[in-house]
C-alpha positions as CSV (number, residue, x, y, z in Angstrom):
1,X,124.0,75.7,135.1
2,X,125.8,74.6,132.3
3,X,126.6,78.2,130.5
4,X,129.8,79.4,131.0
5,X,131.0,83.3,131.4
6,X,132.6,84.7,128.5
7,X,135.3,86.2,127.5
8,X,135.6,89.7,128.3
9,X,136.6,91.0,125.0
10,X,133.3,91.7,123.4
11,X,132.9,89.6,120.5
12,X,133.0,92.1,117.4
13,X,133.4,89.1,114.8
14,X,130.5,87.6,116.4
15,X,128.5,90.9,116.3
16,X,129.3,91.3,112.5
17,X,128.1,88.2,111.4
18,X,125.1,88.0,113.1
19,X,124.3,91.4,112.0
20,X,125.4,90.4,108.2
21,X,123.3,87.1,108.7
22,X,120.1,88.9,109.9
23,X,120.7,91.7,106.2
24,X,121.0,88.9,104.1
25,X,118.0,86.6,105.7
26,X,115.8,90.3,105.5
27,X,117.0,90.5,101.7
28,X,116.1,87.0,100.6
29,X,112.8,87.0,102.5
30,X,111.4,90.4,101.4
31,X,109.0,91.0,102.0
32,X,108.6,88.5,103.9
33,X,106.2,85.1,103.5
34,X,102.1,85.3,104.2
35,X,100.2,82.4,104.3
36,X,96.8,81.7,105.3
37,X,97.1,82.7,108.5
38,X,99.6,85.7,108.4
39,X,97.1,87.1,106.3
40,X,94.2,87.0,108.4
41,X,96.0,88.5,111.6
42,X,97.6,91.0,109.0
43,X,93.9,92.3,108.0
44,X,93.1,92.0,112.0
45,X,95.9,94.6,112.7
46,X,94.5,96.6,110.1
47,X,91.1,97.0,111.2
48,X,92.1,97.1,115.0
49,X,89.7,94.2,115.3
50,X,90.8,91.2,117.1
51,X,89.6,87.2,117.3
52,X,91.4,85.2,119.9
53,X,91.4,82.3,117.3
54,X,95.1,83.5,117.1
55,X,96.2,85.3,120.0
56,X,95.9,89.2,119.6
57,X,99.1,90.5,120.8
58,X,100.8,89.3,117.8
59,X,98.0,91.4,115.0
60,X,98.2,94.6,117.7
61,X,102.4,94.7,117.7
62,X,102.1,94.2,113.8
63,X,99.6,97.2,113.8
64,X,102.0,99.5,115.4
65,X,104.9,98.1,113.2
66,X,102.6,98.9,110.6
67,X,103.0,102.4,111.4
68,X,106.9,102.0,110.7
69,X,107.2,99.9,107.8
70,X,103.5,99.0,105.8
71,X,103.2,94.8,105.4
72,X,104.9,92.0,106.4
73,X,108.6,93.4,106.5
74,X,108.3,95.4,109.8
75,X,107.2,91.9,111.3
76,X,110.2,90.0,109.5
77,X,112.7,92.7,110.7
78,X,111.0,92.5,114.1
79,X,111.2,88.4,114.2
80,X,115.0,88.6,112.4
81,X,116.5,91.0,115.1
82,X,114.9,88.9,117.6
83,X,116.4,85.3,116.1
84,X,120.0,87.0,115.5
85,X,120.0,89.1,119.0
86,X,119.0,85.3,120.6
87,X,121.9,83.8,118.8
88,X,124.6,85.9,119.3
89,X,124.0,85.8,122.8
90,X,123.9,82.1,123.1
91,X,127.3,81.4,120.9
92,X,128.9,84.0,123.3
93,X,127.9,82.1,126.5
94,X,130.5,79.8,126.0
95,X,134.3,80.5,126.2
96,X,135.2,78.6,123.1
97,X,137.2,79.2,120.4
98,X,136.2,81.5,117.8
99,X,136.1,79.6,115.2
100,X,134.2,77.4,116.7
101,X,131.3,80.0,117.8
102,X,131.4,81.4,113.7
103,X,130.6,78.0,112.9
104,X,127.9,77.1,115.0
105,X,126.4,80.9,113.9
106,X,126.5,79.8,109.7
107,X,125.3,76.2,111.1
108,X,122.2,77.1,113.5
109,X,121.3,79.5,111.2
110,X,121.8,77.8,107.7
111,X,120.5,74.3,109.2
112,X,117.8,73.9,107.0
113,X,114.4,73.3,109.4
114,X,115.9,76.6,110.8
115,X,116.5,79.1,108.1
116,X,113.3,77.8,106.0
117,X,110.8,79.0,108.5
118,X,112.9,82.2,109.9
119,X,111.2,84.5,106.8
120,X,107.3,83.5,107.3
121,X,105.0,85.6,109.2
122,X,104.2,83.1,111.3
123,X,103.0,83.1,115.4
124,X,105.1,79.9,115.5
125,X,108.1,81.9,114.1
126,X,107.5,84.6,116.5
127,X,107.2,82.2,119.7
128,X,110.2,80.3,118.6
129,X,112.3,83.5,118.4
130,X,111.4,85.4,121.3
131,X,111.9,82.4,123.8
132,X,115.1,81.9,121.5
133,X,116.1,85.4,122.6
134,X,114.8,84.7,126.0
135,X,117.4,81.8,126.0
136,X,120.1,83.9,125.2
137,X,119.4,86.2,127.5
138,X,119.4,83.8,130.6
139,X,122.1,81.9,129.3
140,X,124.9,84.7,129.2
141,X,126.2,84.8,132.8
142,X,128.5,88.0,131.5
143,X,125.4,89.9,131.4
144,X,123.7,92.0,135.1
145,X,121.5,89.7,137.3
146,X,118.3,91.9,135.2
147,X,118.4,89.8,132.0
148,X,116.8,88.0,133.7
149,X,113.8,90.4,134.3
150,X,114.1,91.1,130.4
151,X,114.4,87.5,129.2
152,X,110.8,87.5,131.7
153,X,109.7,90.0,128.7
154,X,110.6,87.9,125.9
155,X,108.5,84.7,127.3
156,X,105.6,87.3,127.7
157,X,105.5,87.7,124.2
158,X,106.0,84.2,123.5
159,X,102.7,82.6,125.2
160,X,100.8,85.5,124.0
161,X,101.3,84.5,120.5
162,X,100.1,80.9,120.9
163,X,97.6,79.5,122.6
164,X,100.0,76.7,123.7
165,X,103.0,77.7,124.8
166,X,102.5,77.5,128.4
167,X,103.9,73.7,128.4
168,X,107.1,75.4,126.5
169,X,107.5,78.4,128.8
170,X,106.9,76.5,132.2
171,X,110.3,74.6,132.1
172,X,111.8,78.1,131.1
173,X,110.7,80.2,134.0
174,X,112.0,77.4,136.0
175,X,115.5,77.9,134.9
176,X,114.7,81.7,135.3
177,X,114.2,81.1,138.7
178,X,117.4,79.0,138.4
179,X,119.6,82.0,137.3
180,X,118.0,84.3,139.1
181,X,118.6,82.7,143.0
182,X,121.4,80.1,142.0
183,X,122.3,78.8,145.3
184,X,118.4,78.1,146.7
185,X,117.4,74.1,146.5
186,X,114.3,73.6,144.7
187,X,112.3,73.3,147.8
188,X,109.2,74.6,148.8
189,X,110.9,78.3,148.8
190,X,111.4,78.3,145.6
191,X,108.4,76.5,144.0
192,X,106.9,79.6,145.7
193,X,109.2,82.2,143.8
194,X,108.5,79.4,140.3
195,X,104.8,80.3,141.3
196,X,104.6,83.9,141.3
197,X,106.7,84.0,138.5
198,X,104.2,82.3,136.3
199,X,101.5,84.2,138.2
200,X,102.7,87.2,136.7
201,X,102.8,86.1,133.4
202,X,99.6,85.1,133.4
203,X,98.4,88.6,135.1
204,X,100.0,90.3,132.0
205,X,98.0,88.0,129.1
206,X,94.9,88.7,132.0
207,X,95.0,92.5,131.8
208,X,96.8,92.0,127.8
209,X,92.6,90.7,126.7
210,X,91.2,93.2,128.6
211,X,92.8,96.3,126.9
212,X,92.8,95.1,123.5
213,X,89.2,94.9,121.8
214,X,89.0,90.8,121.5
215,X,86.1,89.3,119.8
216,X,85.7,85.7,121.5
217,X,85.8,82.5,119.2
218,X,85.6,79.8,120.9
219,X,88.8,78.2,118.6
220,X,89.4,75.3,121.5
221,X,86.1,73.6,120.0
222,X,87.9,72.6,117.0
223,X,89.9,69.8,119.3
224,X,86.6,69.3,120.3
225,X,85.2,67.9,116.7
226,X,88.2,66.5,115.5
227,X,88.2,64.1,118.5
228,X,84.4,63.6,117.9
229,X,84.8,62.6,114.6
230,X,87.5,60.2,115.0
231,X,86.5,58.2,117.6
232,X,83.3,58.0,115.4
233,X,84.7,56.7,112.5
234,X,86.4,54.1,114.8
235,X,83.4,53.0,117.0
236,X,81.1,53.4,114.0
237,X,78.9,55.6,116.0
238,X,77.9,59.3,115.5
239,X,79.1,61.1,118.7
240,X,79.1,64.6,117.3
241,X,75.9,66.7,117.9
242,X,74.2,67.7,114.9
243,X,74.7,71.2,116.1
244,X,78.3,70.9,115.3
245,X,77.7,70.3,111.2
246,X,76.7,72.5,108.7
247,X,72.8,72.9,107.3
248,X,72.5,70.1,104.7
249,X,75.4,68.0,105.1
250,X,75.3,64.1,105.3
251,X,77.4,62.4,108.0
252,X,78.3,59.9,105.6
253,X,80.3,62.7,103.7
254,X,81.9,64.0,106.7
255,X,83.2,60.4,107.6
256,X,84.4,60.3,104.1
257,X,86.0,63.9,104.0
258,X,87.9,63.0,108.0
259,X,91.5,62.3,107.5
260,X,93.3,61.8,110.7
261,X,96.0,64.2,110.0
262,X,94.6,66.8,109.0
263,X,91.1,68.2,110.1
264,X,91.5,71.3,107.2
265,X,89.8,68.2,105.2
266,X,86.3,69.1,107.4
267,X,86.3,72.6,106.9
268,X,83.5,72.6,104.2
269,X,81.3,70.4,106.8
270,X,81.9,71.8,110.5
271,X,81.0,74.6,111.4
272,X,82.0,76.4,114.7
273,X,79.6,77.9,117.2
274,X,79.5,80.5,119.8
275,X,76.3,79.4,121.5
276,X,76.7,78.8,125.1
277,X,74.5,75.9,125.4
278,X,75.9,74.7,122.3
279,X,79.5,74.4,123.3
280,X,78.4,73.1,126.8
281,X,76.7,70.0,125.1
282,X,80.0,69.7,122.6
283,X,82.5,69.6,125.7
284,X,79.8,66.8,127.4
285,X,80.1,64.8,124.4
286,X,83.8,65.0,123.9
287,X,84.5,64.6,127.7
288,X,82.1,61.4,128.0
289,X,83.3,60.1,124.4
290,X,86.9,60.0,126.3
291,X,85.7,58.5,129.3
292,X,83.9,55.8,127.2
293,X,86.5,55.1,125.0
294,X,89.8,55.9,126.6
295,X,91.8,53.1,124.2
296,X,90.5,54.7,121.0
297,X,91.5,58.3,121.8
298,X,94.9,57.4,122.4
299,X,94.9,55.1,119.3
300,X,92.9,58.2,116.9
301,X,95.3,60.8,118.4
302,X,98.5,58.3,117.8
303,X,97.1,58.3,113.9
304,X,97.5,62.2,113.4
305,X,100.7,62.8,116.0
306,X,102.7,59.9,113.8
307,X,102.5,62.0,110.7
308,X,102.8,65.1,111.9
309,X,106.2,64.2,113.3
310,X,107.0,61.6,109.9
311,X,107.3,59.0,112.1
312,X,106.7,56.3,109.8
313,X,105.5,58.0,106.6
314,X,107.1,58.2,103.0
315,X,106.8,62.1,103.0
316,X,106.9,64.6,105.2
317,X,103.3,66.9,105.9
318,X,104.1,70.7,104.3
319,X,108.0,70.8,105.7
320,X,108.1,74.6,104.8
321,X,106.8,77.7,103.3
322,X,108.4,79.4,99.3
323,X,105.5,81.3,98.7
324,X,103.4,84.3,99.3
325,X,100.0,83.3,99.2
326,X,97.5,85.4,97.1
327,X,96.1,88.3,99.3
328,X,94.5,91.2,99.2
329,X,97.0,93.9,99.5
330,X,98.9,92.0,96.5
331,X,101.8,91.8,98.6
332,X,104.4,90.0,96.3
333,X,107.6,87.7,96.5
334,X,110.1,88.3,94.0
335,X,112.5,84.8,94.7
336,X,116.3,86.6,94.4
337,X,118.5,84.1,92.4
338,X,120.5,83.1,95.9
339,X,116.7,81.8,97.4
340,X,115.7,79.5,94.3
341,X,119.5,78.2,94.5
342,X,119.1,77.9,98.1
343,X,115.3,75.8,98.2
344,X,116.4,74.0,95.6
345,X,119.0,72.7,98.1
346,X,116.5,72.6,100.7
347,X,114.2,70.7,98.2
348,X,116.4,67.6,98.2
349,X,116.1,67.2,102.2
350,X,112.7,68.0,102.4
351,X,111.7,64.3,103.2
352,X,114.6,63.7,104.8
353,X,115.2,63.1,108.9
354,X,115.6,67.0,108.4
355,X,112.7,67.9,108.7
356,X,110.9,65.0,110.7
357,X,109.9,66.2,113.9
358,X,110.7,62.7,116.0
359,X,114.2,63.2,115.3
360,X,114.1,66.3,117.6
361,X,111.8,64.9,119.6
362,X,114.7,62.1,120.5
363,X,117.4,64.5,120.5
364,X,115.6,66.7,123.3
365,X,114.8,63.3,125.2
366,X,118.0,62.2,124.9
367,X,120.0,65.9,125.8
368,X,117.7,65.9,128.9
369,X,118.1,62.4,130.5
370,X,121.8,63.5,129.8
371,X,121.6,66.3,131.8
372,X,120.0,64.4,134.5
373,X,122.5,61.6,134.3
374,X,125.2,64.0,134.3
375,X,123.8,65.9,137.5
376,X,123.8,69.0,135.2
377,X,119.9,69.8,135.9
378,X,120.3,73.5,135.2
379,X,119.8,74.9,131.3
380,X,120.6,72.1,129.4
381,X,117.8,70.2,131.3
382,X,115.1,72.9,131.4
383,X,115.1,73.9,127.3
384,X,115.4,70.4,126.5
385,X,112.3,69.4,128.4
386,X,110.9,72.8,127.1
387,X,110.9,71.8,123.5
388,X,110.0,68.2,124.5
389,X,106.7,69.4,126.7
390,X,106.2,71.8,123.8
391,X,106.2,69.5,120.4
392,X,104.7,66.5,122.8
393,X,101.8,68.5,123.7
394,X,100.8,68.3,120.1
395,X,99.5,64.8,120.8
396,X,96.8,65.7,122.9
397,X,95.6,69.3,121.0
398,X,97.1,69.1,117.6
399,X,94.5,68.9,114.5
400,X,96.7,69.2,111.5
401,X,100.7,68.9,111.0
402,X,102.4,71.6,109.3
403,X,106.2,71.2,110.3
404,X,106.5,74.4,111.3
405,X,104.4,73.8,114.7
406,X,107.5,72.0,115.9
407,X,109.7,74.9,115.2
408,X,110.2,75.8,119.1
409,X,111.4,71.7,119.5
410,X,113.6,72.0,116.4
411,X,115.5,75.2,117.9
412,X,115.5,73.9,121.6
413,X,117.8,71.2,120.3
414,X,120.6,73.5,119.5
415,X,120.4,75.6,122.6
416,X,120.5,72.2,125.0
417,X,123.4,71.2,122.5
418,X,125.3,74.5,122.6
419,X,124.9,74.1,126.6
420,X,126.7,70.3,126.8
421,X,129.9,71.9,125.1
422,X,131.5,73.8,128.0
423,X,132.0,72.8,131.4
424,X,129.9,73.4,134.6
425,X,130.6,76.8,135.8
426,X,131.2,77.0,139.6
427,X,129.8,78.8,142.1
428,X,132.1,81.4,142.7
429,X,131.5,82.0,137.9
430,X,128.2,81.8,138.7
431,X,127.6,84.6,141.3
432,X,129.8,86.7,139.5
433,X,127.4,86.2,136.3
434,X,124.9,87.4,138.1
């Protein structure tokens, strides 16, 4: 593992700028950013009543943080000491310099795909920062061998707050495993161990939906359509079933609404069922539209994944959040001077490689086939291929392209980094870490 112990000293100046960096990110953020979404799982923590169209662990902590502090703040504190907590444990698993870990704390968290989507109530936000704690965690070898249990915590909360984190979190329990029992070969011994870790994982979002009231949804169908419809508009063919469209509407109008990068286009023409025999025709007719027509999948799903990552495009699709979205609570943002002067920074790179998801894409491909060239295949390899599995995964599932789906990807690229600066501890570092 590439992590090094640190120095024993604990790191007050560290500490203090964290701590000063997580006041002032609360204070320009209050109360903290709602969009669309934020504001339907706010009103779902209000009301006690959950959809899994976003996962209900998120809406059921914000309830009881709702008890604490009313609105979005309690969830921006909660995501903020979560982010800052991560960070200072990462900059102090390496014994470097100080100035040198003070830097890279006003870097990671001024770096602008960072800091812009740190203060919106968002389930990417609070995936990104709980595995970014959960990183921390496992990657400071001065802490007991039971961070390791508690970093298992973190990545609890993180795949219950999106449906697909799994491809994020695998490669993460893996170098759990990895810290956990350093001197085991991944053989069939530890697979085992890799198993049951994930196992219990998945027992805990099991027994998670059965305790909180979850109405079902059925969200998954929405891949579903937006495959249908565009492999129809390419094989000029109508492979939806009628069941799938709202009373009245034409098909031509839905061909002529479908853009391929965003399916938020359809909404006024689709419309979602919970029907059993309904959704069991829609999977047949997706499942044999892809066995029919392999080549055009893979060419309709390369349309939408190239501009959700600005591969390609003049401008890049909604790079971040400034606003709080009309609601009904009339929860307000009040821009301080220091945010207006800070976006209109941010505005200037909004286009730029910034905030263009390839470009973290390639830096995690390129950090991990380093790591395996270098025969460093501990932490450096496993959040690499975690942010690369995660943001990659969009090709297959993704519908529309908000940036700030690849926010997990973005931040992976600074942990894998932070992990190439220091030397290989030993063994005799390593079991003492632990």
């Amino acid at each position: 593992m590439e992590f090094s112990p640190s120095l024993k000293r604990f790191p007050w100046m560290e500490f203090t700028l964290c701590v000063f960096l997580g006041l002032a990110v609360i204070a320009l953020f209050h109360p903290g950013l709602m969009t669309n979404d934020s504001i339907l799982q706010y009103d779902q923590a209000l009301h006690g009543q959950f959809s899994d169209a976003h996962p209900p662990l998120m809406s059921a902590l914000w309830r009881l943080l709702n008890t604490i502090v009313a609105g979005p703040m309690g969830m921006l504190i909660f995501h903020v000491i979560l982010f800052f907590t991560g960070l200072f444990l990462l900059v102090d698993s390496q014994a470097v310099s100080r100035p040198v870990r003070l830097m890279a704390i006003v870097g990671i968290t001024f770096w602008p795909a960072v800091f812009t989507q740190l203060g919106v109530i968002w389930k990417d936000v609070g995936l990104s920062t709980s595995f970014f704690l959960a990183c921390g965690l496992l990657a400071n070898n001065r802490l007991p061998r039971g961070r390791v249990g508690l970093a298992g915590l973190f990545l609890f909360y993180g795949v219950s707050v999106r449906h697909n984190a799994w491809p994020a979190a695998l490669p993460l329990c893996a170098w759990g495993v990895d810290t956990y029992w350093p001197q085991m070969k991944w053989r069939l011994q530890k697979l085992l161990r890799l198993l049951a870790v994930v196992g219990t994982l998945v027992g805990l979002q099991v027994l998670t939906s059965l305790v909180l009231p979850v109405t079902p949804s059925y969200f998954g169908q929405v891949i579903w359509i937006n495959d249908l419809i565009g492999l129809s508009v390419q094989t000029h063919e109508t492979l939806l079933p009628a069941t799938s469209l709202r009373p009245g509407v034409r098909w031509e109008d839905v061909v002529k609404a479908y853009r391929s990068e965003d399916i938020d286009t359809l909404r006024p023409f689709v419309a979602l069922t919970r029907d059993p025999q309904e959704l069991h025709q829609l999977r047949h007719r997706w499942l044999s539209a892809l066995g029919h027509h392999p080549y055009l999948y893979v060419v309709h799903r390369w349309n939408g994944f190239h501009q959700w990552i600005g591969l390609g495009t003049e401008t890049v699709m909604n790079p971040y959040e400034d606003q709080m979205w009309a609601n009904p609570w009339n929860f307000h943002f009040d821009a301080p001077i220091a945010f207006r002067h800070l976006y209109h920074y941010f505005y200037l790179w909004r286009d730029s490689f910034i905030f263009r998801g390839w470009v973290y894409l390639l830096c995690n491909f390129v950090l991990c086939g380093w790591a395996w060239r270098l025969g460093r295949r501990g932490a450096v390899l496993w959040v690499s291929l975690s942010g690369l599995c995660y943001g990659m995964g969009y090709f297959f599932y993704g519908v529309s392209g908000d940036f700030r789906y690849l926010y997990w990807t973005v931040m992976t690229v600074f942990i894998s980094a932070w992990g190439m600066i220091g030397p290989e501890p030993d063994a005799e570092h390593t079991e003492a870490g632990v």
